[in-house]
C-alpha positions, 0 to 999 in steps of 0.5 A, a space after each residue: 542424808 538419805 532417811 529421817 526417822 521421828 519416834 512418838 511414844 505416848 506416856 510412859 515407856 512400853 504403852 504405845 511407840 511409834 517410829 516413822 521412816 522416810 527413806 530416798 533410795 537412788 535407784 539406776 532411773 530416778 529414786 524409790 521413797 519408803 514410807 514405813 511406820 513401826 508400832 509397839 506397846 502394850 495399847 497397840 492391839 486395841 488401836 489396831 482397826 485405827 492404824 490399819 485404815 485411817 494411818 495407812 489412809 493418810 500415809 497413801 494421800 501424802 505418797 500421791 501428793 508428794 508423787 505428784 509435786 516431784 514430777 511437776 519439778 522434773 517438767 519444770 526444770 
């Protein structure tokens, strides 16, 4: 109950695959979430501009907002 893991491929098999992980790991004050994003296939060189700015941009606005929506529960409780 602590990782949830998607896979997305588009077409067939080997052209471009996506795994994506959430990862809660207890830490001795509070916990650590990961974020993680594994590519393969053949079409990935050619997307790779695109993965490094845009997917990595979107990944660091949901870490900041999630962030922030944690820490308005802790006060609240």
């Amino acid at each position: 109950n602590k990782k949830l893991v998607c896979l997305g491929k588009l077409g067939i098999k080997g052209l471009f695959h996506g795994e994506h992980s959430f990862e809660i790991i207890p830490q001795q004050k509070g916990c650590k979430f990961i974020q993680n994003e594994k590519f393969s296939g053949i079409l990935v060189p050619f997307f790779k501009n695109k993965l490094m700015k845009e997917t990595k941009e979107g990944f660091n606005s949901m870490n900041k907002e999630l962030k922030k929506r944690v820490e308005n529960i802790k006060e609240s409780c």
